[in-house]
MIVOMI-472105 format. One line per field, with one value per residue: x, y, z of N, C-alpha, C in turn; residue in one letter; residue number from 0. Coordinates in steps of 0.1 Angstrom, whole numbers. Atoms other than C-alpha are relative to their C-alpha. Layout:
BEGIN
nc1 <- c(X / ...) .
nc2 <- c(Y / ...) .
nc3 <- c(Z / ...) .
cac1 <- c(X / ...) .
cac2 <- c(Y / ...) .
cac3 <- c(Z / ...) .
cc1 <- c(X / ...) .
cc2 <- c(Y / ...) .
cc3 <- c(Z / ...) .
type <- c(a / ...) .
seq <- c(NUM / ...) .
This chain:
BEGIN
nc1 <- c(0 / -5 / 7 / -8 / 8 / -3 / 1 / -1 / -6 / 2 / 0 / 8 / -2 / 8 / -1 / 11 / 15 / -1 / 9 / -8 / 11 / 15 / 4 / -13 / -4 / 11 / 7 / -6 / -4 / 15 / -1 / -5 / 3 / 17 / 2 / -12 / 11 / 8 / -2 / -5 / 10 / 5 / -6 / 4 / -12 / -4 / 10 / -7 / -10 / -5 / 5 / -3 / 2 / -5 / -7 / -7 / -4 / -5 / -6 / -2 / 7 / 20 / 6 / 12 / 7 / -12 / -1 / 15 / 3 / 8 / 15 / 8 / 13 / -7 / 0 / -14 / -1 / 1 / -13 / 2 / -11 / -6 / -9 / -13 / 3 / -15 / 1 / 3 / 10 / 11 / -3 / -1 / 10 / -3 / -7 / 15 / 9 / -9 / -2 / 12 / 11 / -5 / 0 / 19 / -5 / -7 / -13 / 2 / -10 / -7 / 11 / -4 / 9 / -5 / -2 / 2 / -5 / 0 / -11 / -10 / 5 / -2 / 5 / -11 / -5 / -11 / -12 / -9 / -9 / 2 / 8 / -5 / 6 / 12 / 0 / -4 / 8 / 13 / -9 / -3 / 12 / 8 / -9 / -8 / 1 / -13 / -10 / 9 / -2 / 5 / -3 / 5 / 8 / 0 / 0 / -3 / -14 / -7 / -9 / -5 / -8 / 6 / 7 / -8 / -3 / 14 / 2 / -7 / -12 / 1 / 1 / 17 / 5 / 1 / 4 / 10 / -13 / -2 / 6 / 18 / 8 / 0 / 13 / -2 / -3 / 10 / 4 / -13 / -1 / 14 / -3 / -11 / 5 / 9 / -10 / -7 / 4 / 2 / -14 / -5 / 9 / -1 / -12 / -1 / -5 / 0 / -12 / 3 / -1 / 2 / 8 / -7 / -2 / -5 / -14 / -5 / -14 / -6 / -8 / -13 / 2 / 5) .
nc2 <- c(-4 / 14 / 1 / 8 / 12 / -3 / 11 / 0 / 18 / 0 / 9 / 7 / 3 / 2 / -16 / -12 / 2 / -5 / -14 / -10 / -9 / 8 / 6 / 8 / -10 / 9 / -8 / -17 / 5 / 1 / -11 / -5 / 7 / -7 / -17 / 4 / -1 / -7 / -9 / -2 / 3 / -9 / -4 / 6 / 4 / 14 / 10 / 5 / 3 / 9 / 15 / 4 / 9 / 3 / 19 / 0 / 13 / 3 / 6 / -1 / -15 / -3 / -12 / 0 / -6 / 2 / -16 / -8 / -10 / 0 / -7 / -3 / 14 / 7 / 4 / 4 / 10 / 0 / 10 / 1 / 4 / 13 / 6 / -3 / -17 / 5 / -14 / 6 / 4 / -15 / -2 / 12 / -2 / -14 / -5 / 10 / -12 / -8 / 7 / 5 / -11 / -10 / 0 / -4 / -11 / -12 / -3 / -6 / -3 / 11 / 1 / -8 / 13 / -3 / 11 / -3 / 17 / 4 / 9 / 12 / 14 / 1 / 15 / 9 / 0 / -10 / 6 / 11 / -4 / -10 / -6 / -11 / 7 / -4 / -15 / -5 / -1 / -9 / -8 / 1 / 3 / -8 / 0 / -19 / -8 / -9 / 2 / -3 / -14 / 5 / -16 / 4 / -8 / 11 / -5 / 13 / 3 / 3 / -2 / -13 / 4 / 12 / -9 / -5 / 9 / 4 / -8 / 5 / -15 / -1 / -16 / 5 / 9 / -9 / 6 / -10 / -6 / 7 / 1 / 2 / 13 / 9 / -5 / -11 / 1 / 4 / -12 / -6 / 9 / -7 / -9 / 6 / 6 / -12 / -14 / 5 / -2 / -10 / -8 / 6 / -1 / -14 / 0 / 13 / 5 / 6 / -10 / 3 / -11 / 4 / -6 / -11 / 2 / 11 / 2 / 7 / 6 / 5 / 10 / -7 / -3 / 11) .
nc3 <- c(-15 / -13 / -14 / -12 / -7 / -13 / -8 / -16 / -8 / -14 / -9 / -13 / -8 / -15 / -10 / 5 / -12 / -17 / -6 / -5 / 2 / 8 / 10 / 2 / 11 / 12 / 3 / 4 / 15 / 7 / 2 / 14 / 13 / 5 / 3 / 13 / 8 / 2 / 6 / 13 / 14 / 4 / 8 / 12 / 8 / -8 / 1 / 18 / 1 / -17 / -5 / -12 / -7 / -17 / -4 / -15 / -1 / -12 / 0 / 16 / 5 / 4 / 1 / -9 / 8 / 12 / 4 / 0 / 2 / -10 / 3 / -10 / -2 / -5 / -12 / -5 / -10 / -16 / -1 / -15 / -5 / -6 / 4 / 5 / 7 / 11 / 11 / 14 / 11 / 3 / 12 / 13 / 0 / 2 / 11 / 14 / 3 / 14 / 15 / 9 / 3 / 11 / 11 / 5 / 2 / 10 / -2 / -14 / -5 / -11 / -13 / -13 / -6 / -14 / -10 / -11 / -10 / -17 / -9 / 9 / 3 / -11 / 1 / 1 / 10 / 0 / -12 / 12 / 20 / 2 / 19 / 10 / 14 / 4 / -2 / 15 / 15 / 2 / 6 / 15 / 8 / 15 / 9 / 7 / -2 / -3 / -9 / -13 / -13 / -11 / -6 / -13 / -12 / -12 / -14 / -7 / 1 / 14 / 1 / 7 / 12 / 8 / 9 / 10 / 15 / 7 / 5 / 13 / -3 / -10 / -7 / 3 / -10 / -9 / -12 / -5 / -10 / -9 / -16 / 2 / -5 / 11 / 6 / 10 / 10 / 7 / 6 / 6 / 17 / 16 / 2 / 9 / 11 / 6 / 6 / 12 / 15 / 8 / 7 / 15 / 9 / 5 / 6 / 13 / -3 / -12 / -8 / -10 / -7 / -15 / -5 / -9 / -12 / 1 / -1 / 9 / 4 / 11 / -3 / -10 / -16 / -12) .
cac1 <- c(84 / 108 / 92 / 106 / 102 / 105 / 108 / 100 / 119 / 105 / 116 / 96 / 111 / 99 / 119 / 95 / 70 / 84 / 65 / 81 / 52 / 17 / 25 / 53 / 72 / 57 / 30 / 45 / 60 / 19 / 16 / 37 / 36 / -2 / 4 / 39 / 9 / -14 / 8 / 25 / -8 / -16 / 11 / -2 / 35 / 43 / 14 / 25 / 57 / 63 / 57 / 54 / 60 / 64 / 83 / 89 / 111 / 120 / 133 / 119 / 106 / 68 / 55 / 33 / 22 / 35 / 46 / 16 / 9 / -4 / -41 / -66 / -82 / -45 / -47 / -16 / -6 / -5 / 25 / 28 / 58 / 76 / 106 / 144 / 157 / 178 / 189 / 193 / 161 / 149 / 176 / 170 / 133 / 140 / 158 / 131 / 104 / 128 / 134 / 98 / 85 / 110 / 102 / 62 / 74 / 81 / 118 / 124 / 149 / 170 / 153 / 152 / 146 / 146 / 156 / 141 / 161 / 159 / 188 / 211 / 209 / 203 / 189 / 201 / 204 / 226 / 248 / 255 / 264 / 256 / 242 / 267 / 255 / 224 / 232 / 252 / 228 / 201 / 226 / 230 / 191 / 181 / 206 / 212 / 190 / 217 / 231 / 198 / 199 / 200 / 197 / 194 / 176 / 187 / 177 / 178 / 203 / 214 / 244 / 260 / 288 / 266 / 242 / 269 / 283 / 245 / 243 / 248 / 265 / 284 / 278 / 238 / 238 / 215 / 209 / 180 / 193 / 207 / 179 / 144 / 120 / 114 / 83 / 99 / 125 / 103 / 90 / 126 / 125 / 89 / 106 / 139 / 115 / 92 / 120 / 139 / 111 / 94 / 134 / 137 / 106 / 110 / 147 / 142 / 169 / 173 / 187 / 187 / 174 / 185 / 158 / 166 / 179 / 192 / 230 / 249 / 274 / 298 / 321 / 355 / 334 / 330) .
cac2 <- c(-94 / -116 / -130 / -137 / -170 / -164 / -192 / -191 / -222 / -225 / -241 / -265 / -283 / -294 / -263 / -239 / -251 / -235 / -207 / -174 / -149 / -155 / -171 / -203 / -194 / -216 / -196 / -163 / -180 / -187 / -153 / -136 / -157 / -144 / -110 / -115 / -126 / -104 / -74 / -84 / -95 / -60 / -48 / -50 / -50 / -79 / -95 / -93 / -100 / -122 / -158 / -170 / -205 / -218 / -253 / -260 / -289 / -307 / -339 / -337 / -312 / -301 / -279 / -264 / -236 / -244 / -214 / -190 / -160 / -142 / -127 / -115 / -153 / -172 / -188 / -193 / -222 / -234 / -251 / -274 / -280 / -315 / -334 / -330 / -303 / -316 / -288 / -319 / -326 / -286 / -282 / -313 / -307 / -269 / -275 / -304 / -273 / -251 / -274 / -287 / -247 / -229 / -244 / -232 / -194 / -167 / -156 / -162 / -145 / -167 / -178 / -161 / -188 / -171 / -194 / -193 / -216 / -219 / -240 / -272 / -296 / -324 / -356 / -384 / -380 / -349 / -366 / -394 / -376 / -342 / -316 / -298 / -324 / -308 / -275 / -273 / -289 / -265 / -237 / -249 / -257 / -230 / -238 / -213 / -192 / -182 / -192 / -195 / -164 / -187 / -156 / -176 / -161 / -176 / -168 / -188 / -212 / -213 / -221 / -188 / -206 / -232 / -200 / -181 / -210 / -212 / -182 / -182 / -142 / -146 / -109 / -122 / -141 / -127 / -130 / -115 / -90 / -97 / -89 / -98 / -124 / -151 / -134 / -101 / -118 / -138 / -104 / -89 / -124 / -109 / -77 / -92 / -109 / -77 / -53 / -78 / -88 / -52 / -38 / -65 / -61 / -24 / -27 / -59 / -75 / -101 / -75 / -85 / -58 / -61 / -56 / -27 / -39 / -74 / -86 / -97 / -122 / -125 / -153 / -131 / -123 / -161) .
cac3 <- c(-353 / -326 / -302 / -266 / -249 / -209 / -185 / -150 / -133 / -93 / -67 / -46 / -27 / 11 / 25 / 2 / 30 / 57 / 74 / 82 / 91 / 76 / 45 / 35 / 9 / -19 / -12 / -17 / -53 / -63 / -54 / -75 / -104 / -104 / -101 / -129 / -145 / -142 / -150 / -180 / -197 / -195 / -214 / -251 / -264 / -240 / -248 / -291 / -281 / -248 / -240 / -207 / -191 / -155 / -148 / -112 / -97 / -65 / -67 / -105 / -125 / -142 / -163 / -147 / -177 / -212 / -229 / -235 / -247 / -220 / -220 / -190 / -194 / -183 / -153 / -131 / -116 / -82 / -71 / -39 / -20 / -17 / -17 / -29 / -45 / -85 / -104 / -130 / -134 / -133 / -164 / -183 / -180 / -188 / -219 / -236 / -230 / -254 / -279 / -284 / -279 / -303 / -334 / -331 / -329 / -353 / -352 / -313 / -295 / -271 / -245 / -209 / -180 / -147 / -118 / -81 / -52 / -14 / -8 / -24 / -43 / -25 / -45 / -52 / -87 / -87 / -56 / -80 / -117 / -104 / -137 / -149 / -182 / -180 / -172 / -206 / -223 / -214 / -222 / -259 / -263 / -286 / -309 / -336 / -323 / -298 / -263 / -232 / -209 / -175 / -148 / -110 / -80 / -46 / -10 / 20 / 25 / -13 / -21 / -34 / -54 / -69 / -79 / -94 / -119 / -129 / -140 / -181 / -174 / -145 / -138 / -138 / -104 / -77 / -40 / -21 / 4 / 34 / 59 / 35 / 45 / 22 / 11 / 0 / -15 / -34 / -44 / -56 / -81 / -100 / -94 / -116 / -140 / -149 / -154 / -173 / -200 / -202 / -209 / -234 / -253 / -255 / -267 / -289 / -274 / -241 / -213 / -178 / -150 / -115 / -91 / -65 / -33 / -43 / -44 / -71 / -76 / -100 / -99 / -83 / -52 / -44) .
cc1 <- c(6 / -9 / 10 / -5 / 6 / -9 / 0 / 4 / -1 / 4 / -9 / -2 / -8 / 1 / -8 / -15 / 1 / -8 / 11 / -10 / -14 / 1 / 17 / 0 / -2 / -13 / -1 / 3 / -17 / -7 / 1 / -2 / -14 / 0 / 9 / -11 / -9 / 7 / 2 / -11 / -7 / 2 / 1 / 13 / 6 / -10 / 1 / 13 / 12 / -7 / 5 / -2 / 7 / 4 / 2 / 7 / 4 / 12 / -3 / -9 / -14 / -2 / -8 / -10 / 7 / 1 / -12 / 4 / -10 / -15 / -8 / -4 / 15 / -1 / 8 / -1 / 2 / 10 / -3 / 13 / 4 / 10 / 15 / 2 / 14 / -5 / 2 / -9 / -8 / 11 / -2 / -15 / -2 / -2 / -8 / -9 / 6 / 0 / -14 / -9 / 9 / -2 / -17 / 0 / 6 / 11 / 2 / 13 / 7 / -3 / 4 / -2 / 8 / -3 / 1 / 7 / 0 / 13 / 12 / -7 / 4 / -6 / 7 / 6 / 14 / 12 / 5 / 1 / 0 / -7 / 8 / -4 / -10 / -2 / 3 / -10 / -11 / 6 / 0 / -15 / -5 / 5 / 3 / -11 / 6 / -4 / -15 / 6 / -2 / 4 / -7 / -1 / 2 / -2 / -2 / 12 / 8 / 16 / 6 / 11 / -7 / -6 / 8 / 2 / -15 / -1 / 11 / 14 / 2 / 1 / -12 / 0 / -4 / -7 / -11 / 8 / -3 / -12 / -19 / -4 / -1 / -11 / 1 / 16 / 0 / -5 / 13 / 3 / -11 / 8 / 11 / -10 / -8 / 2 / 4 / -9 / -7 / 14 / 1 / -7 / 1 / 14 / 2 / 14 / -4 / 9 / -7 / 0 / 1 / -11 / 7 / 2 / 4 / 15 / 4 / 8 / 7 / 10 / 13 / -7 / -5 / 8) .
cc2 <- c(-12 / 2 / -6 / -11 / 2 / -12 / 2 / -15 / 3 / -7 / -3 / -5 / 1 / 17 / 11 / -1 / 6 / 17 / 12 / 12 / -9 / -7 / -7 / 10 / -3 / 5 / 14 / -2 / 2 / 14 / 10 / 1 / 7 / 12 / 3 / -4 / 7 / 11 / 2 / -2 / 11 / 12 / -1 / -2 / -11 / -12 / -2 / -7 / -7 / -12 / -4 / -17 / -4 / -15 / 5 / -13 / 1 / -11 / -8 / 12 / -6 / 10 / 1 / 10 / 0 / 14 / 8 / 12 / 7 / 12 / 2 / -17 / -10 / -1 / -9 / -12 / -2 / -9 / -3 / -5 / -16 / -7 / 7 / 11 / -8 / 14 / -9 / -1 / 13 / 3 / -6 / 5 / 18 / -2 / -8 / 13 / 6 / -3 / -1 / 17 / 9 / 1 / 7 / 18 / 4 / 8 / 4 / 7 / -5 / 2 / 8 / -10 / 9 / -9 / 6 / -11 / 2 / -3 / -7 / -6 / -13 / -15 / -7 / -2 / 10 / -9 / -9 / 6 / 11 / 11 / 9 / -4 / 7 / 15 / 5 / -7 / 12 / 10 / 3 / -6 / 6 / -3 / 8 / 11 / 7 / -6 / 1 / 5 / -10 / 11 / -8 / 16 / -5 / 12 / -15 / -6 / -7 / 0 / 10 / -6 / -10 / 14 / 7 / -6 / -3 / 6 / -1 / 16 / -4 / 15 / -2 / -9 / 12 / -3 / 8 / 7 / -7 / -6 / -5 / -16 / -2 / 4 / 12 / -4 / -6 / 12 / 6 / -10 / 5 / 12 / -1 / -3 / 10 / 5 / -6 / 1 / 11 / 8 / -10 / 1 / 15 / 1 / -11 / -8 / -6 / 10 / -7 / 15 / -6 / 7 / 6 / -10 / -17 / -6 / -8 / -7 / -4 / -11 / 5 / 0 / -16 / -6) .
cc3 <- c(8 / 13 / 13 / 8 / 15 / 8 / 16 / 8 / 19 / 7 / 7 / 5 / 11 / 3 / -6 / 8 / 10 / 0 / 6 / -4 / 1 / -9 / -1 / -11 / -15 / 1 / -11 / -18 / -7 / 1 / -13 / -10 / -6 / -4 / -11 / -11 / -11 / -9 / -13 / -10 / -3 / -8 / -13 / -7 / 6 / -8 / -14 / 4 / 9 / -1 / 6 / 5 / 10 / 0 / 13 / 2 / 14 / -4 / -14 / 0 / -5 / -9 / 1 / -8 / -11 / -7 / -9 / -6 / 6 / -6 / 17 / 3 / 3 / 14 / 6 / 6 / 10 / 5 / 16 / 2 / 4 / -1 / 0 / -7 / -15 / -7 / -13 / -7 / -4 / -14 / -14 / -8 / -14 / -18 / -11 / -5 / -12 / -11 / -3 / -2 / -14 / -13 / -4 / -1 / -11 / 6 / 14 / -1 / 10 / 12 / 15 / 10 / 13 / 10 / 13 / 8 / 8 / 4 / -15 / -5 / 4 / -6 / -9 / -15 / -3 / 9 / -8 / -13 / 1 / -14 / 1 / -18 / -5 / 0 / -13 / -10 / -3 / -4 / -16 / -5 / -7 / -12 / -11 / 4 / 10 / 17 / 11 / 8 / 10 / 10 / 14 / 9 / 14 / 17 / 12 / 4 / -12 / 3 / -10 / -12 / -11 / -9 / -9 / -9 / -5 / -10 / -19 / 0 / 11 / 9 / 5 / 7 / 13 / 13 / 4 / 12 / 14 / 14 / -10 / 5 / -10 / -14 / -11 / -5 / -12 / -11 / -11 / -14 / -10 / 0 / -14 / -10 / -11 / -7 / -12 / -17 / -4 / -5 / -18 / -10 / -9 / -6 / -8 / -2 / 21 / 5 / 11 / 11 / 17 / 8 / 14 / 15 / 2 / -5 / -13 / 4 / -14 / 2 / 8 / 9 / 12 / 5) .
type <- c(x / x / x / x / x / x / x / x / x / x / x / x / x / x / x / x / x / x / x / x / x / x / x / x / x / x / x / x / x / x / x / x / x / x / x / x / x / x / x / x / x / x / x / x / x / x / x / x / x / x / x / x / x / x / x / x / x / x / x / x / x / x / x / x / x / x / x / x / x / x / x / x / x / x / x / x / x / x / x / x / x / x / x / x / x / x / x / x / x / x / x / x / x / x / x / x / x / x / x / x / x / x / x / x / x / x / x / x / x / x / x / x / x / x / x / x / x / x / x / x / x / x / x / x / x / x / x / x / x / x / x / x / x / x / x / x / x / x / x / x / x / x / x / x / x / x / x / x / x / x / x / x / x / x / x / x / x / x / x / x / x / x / x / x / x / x / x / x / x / x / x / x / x / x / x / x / x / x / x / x / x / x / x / x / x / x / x / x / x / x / x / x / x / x / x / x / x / x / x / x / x / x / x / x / x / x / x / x / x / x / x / x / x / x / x / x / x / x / x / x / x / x) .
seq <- c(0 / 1 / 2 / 3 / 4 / 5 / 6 / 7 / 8 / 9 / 10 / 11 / 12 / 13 / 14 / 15 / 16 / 17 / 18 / 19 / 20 / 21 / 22 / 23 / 24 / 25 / 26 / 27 / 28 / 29 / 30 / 31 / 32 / 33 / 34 / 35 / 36 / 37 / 38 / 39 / 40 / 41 / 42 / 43 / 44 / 45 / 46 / 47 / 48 / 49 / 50 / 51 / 52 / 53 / 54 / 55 / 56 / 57 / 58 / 59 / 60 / 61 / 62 / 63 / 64 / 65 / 66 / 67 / 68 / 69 / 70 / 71 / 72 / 73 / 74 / 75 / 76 / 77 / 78 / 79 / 80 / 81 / 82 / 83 / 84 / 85 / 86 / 87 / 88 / 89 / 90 / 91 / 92 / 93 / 94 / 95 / 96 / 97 / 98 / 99 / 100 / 101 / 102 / 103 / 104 / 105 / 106 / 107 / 108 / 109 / 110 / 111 / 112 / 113 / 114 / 115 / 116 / 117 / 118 / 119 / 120 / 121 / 122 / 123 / 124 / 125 / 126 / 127 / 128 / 129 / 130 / 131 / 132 / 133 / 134 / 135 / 136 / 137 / 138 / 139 / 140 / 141 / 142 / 143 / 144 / 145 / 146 / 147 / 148 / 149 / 150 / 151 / 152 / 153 / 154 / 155 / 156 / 157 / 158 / 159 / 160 / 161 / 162 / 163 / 164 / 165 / 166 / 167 / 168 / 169 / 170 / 171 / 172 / 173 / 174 / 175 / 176 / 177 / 178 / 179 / 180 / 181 / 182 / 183 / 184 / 185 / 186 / 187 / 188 / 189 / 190 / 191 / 192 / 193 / 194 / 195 / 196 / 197 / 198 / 199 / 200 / 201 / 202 / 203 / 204 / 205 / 206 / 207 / 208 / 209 / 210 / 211 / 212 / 213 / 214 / 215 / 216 / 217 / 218 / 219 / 220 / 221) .
């Protein structure tokens, strides 16, 4: 039986502090993640055949839940907003996790790592060597088990061209729509994440589902 390893990579940056409504948006993220949680551990074929972990990064990365196998008794993490925003150190970080989780797994299937962003990157590491280094490494971290699904999430003031070249499909970059608040497009990323790994579990292959009412980019439309 393949198992799938599924990565939730957060942003948390300062600007995930800002308020819009009742709740920042680094809230809304610990949200989620709970209920992304909750639902899939209730899916008994998810729960043979899914493994979940959360990294988040600012101006470094965390894992914040090593890859699990989820059950009613997992208890999500709580993430707090601060600092810079490196997509170096959220890849570099990313792609260690991979390497040291793949070999404890029975025949994975190439990893999924869905990515939440706000904005740029904006620290000082990136500004001086930038991470395309780390982007392709994380890319080629499963190694023969086959090529990391990276599938970005951006709302805010993302940069839309940065999110596209993230993306490992560039069919598989997605924006929140034009008019949601931070909160429901926060929502549209668990919505992305759900669909994705109950499609993939039930078809025994990595598929990516777009969640309804959120924008693609492929690399021609940038």
């Amino acid at each position: 039986m393949s198992v799938f390893p599924i990565y939730v990579l957060a942003d948390r940056s300062a600007s995930m502090a800002a308020s819009v409504g009742d709740v920042t948006a680094i809230e809304a993220v610990n949200a989620v993640i709970a209920e992304l949680i909750d639902e899939l551990s209730r899916d008994p074929t998810v729960q043979k055949r899914a493994r979940l972990g959360v990294i988040s990064f600012s101006e470094e990365a965390e894992v914040e839940l090593p890859l699990t196998r989820l059950t009613s008794s997992t208890v999500p993490p709580t993430l707090r907003a601060s600092g810079g925003t490196s997509f170096a150190a959220a890849f570099e970080t990313t792609a260690r996790a991979i390497r040291t989780d793949l070999p404890g797994l029975d025949a994975p299937q190439p990893p999924m790592v869905f990515m939440l962003t706000d904005g740029h990157t904006n620290a000082g590491r990136d500004t001086a060597k930038g991470w395309r280094a780390e982007h392709k490494a994380l890319l080629e971290a499963a190694g023969p088990v086959g090529r990391v699904r990276l599938i970005p999430f951006g709302f805010g003031k993302v940069d839309a061209q940065a999110l596209a070249s993230i993306a490992s499909d560039p069919t598989a970059a997605y924006l929140a729509g034009q008019n949601d608040t931070p909160a429901q497009a926060i929502e549209r990323f668990a919505e992305l994440i759900f669909g994705s790994v109950t499609s993939s579990v039930a078809y025994g292959e990595p598929l990516t589902v777009p969640p309804p009412g959120s924008r693609v980019l492929p690399f021609s439309e940038i």
